[in-house]
N, C-alpha and C positions, 0 to 999 in steps of 0.2 A: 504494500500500500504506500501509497507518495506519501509525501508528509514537507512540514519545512523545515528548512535547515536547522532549527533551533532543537527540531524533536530527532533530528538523528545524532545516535551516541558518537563520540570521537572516535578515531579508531586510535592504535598505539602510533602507526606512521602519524597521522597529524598532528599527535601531541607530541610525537619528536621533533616534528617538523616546524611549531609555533616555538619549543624550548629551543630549538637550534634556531633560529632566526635573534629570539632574542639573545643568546650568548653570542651574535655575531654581529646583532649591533651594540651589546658590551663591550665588546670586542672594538670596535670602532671607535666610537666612544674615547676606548681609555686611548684611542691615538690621535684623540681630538680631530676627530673627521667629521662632523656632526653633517655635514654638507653629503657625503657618501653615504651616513648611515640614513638619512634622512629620503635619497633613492631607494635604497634596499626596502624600506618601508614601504614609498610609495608602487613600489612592485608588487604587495601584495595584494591578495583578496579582500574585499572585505570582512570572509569570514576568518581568515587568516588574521587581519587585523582586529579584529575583535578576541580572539583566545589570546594575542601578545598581548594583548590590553590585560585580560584576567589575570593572567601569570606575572604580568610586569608589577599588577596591584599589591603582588606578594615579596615584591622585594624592599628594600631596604629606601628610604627617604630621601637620601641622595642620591642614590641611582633612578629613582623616578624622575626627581628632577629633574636630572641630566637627561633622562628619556623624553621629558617632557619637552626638550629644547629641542631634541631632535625630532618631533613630533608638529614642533613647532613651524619648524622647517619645510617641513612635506606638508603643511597648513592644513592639519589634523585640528583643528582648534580645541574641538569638542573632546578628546580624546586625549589630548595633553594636559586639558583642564581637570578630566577625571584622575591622572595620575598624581595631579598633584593635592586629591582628599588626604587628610589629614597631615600633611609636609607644614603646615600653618603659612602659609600662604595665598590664604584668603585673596585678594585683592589682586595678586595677580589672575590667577584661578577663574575668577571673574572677570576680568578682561578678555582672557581667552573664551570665556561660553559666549561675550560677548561678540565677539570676531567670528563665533562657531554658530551665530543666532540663536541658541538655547536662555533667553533674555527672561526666564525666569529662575535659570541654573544661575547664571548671571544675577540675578538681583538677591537670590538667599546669600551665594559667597559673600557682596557687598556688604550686606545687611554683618555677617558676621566678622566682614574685616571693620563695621563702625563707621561705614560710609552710607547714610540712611539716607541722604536725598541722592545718591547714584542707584540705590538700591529700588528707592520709589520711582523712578524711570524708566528702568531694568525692569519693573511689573508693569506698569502702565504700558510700554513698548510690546511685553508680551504679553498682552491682552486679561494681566489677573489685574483686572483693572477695583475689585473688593480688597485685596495686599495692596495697590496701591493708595485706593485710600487712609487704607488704615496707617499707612506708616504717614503718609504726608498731615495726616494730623495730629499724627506724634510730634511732627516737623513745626509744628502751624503754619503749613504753607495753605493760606488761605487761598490764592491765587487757582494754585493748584488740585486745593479739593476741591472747589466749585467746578471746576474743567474735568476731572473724574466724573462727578456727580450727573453733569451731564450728558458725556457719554454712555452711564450707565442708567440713563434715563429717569432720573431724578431735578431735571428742569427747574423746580420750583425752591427746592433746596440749594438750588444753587446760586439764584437769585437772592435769597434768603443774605447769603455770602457775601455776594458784589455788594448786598445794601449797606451789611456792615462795613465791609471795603473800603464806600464812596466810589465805587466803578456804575454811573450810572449806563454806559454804552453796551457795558458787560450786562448789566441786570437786563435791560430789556430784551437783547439778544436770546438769554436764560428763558424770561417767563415766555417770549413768541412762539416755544418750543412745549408750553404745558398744552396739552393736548383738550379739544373741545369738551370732551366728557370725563375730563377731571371736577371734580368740586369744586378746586380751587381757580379755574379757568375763567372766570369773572372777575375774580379778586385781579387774576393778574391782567386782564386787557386794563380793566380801573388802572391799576399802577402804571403800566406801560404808557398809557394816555395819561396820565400827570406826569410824567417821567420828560415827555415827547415835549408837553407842552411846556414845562420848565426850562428845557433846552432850546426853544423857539420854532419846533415844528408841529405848530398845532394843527397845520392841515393833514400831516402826516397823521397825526393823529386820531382828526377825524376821520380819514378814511382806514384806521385801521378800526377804529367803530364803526364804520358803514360796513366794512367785510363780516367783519361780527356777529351782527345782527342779518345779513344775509343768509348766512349761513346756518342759523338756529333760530328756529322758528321759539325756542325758549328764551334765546336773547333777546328776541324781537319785543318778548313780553317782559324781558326783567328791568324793575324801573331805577335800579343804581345806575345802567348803563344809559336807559335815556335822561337822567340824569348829568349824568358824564358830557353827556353829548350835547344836549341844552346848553351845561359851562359853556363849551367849547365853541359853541357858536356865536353866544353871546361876549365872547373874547374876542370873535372876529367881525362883531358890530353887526351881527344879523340876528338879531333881537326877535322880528318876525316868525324864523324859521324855527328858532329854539321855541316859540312859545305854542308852535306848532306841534311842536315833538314831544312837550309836554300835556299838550290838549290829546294825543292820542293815547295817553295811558289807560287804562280802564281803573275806574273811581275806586277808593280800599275805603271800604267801612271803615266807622270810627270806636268799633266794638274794641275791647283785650284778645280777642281770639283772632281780629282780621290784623292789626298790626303788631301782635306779638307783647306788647306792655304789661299786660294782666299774664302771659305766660312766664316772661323772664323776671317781675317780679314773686310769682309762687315758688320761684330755686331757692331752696333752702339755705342756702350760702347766703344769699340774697335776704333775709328775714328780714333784718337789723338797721336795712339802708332808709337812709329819710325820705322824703317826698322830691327834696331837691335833687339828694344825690342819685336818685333812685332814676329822675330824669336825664341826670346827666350822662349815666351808663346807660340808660334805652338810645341815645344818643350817639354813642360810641358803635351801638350795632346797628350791620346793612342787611338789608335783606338779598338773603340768593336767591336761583334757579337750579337745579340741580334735576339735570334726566333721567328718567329710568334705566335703571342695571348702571348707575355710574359708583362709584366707590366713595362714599362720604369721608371713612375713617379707615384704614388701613393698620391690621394687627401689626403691631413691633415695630410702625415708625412712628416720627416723632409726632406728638399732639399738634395740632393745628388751632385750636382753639374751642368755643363756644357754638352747641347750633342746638337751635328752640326752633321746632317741627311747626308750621302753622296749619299747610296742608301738605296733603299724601303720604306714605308710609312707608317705613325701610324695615328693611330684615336686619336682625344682628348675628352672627355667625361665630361660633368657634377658633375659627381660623381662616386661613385662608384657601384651602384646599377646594378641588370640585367639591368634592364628599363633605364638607367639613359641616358640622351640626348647627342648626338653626337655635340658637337658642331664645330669638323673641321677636316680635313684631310689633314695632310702635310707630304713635301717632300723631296727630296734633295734640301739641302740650308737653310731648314727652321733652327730653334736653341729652346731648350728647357732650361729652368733652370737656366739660366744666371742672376736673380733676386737673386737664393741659392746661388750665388758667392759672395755676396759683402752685404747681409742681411739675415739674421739668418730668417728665415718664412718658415709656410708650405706650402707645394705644393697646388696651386687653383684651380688644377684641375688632372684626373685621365688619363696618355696617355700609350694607350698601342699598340703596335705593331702589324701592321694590315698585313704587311709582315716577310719575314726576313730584319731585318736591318743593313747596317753596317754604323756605326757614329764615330764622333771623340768625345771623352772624356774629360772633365777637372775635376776635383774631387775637391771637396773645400779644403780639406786639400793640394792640389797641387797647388791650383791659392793662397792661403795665403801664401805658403812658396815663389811662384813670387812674391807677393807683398810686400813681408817682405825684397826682397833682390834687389826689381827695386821700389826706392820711385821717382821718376819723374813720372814712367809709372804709378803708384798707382795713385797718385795725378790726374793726366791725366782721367782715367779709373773713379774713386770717383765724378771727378765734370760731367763728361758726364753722368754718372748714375743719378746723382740727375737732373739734368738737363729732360733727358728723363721722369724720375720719376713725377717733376711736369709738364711736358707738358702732361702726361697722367691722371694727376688732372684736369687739368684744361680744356683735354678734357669731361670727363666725367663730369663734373657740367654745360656745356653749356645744 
C-alpha cells in the first residue's frame, strides 16, 4: 500500500547515509569550508535534509551553530533556525524564521529574546493577529491595537482608541467600517457626522447621512439621525429643508412608555435620583433602531453601555453558539447593561434582537461625563448599585 514519506520506516542504508552526510559536513566545517559544506547540503533531498536536521538536533550546541551557519549559507533559513533551539540565541533564531517566512516561529523566538514590539509584528505579519494584540497592549501601543482590532473586525473598538488618541481621521475611517446591522451603527454614523463637521466637511457629511438613510428603511425612521441631519442643514443656512426633515418624523406620544422616562426612571440604581437630576440623565440618552436578528450585546466583550426596551423584543442567550440556550425573552420596560455603566466587565451573556427594536440609549462614555458633572446623583446611583450588587450575592449562596 503507498503511503507518504513520513509513514515509511528508515531503512539502515539511509540512516547511514543522513549520519554520513552529517560527519562530512563536520568534516568541512572543522576546515572552515562553510561555503563547500553548504553545497553538499544543498545537494540533498528534502527528505534527506530533514533526518540531518533530527540527528544534527542531537549534537552538541556548538556544532549546531556552526551547522546553522552552514545552513545558513545554502539559505535553509527555517532549518538553521530550528538548530539553533535551545543554543540561547533567541534573536538570532528569529531573524532566521524571519528570512524562512515562518513569522510566527519568528515572533515566539523575539518574544523570548525580550524584543516585544518585533515580536508583535512577527504575529500580526503572520496572521495570529489575537498574539498580536495581546502583546501590543502589553506594549501600549495604542496606534497599533486599534489597527489589529480592525482587521480583526472589531471597527468600533477601534474607534473607541483613535478617540482617546485624538486621531480624528483615524476614528472615522474605524466606525465607516461598523457594519449596518450592528447596534452600534447609528451611534457611529452620529459621531462620524460630528467628527466631519468639526473638520469642515459638513457636506460630506450630509451625504454620508443621505446614504444612510437610503439604505435602511430603519434609518429612514430613526429620529437621532434626522436629527443629525436637521443640524447639518441648518449649518448650511437651509433652514427650510431641515424643518422639512423634521416635519416628516412620525409624532412620539408624551406617555413614560413612548419616550422611555417613566422606564429609565423605574432602574433600581436609579431610585435615589431627584427630579432635576433625574432629567438631566433622560437627557444624556438617545434613542436607537436596532433590526431584527442584529446582536445588541455580545457575550465576553466589553459593555457598551445602557438600553431601556420601548418596543419589540430580544432573546437573551447563553452564549454565543448556534445551539446555545435561550434563557429569556424580554420586553418593553425591561433594561440591558446597566452593570457596563458603573463596572468595567464583560457582557454574561449574548442578547440579540428577536424583532425590530427601538430603545433608549446611555453609552458609558455619556453616563461618566453625568457623573463627573452630578457628584450627589453619583454618590446616590454608587451606593444603590452596590447595595443591589450584594443582595444578589447573597441571593445566590442561599
Amino acid at each position: 500500500m503507498a503511503g507518504s514519506e513520513s509513514e515509511v520506516p528508515e531503512s539502515s542504508g539511509e540512516r547511514a547515509g543522513a549520519e554520513g552526510t552529517l560527519q562530512a559536513l563536520q568534516s568541512l566545517m572543522g576546515l572552515e569550508s562553510a561555503a563547500t559544506a553548504a553545497r553538499l547540503y544543498e545537494e540533498l533531498g528534502a527528505a534527506q535534509r530533514e533526518r540531518l536536521l533530527r540527528d544534527a538536533a542531537l549534537t552538541p550546541p556548538d556544532v549546531r551553530q556552526r551547522l546553522a551557519e552552514v545552513l545558513r549559507w545554502a539559505r535553509d533559513f527555517s532549518g538553521a533556525a530550528r538548530l539553533l533551539v535551545g543554543c540561547g540565541e533567541d534573536a538570532r533564531m528569529a531573524a532566521l524564521y524571519v528570512q524562512g517566512g515562518q513569522y510566527v516561529d519568528a515572533a515566539e523566538a523575539f518574544l523570548r529574546a525580550g524584543e516585544a514590539d518585533r515580536a508583535a509584528a512577527a504575529f500580526e505579519r503572520g496572521g495570529a493577529l489575537e498574539r498580536a494584540l495581546e502583546v501590543y497592549r502589553g506594549l501600549g501601543s495604542g496606534e497599533a491595537v486599534a489597527q489589529c482590532l480592525v482587521r480583526l473586525g472589531r471597527p468600533y473598538e477601534a474607534a473607541l482608541i483613535y478617540r482617546e488618541l485624538g486621531h480624528p481621521h483615524a476614528e472615522v475611517e474605524a466606525l465607516g467600517s461598523v457594519p449596518a446591522g450592528d447596534a452600534r451603527h447609528v451611534e457611529s454614523v452620529l459621531r462620524m457626522c460630528m467628527l466631519l463637521d468639526a473638520e469642515g466637511f459638513t457636506r460630506r457629511a450630509l451625504a454620508l447621512l443621505a446614504d444612510t438613510m437610503r439604505g435602511s428603511e430603519v434609518a429612514r425612521g430613526d429620529p437621532a439621525l434626522a436629527a443629525e441631519k436637521a443640524r447639518l442643514l441648518r449649518r448650511m443656512g437651509m433652514d427650510a429643508e431641515a424643518e422639512a426633515v423634521i416635519a416628516r418624523l412620525p409624532s412620539q406620544s408624551s406617555s413614560p412608555e413612548a419616550n422611555g422616562y417613566g422606564y429609565l426612571k423605574a432602574i433600581p440604581i436609579f431610585g435615589e435620583l431627584s427630579l432635576d437630576d433625574m432629567k438631566d440623565l433622560y437627557r444624556v440618552a438617545r434613542q436607537v433602531l436596532i433590526p431584527a436578528g442584529a446582536v445588541v450585546l455580545e457575550k465576553g466583550a466589553a459593555g457598551v453601555g445602557l438600553f431601556v426596551l420601548l418596543e419589540g423584543t430580544v432573546d437573551v442567550f447563553s452564549g454565543t453558539e448556534d445551539d446555545a440556550r435561550r434563557l429569556n425573552t424580554l420586553g418593553p420596560g425591561a433594561y440591558l447593561g446597566e452593570i457596563s455603566l458603573v463596572q468595567d466587565a464583560p457582557v454574561s451573556a449574548r442578547v440579540k434582537a428577536r424583532t425590530a427594536v427601538r430603545a433608549l440609549r446611555i453609552t458609558r462614555a455619556g453616563f461618566q461625563h453625568y457623573l463627573d458633572t452630578h457628584e450627589a446623583a453619583a454618590l446616590r446611583i454608587y451606593r444603590l448599585f452596590t447595595q443591589n450588587l450584594a443582595a444578589r450575592v447573597r441571593a445566590l449562596s442561599i
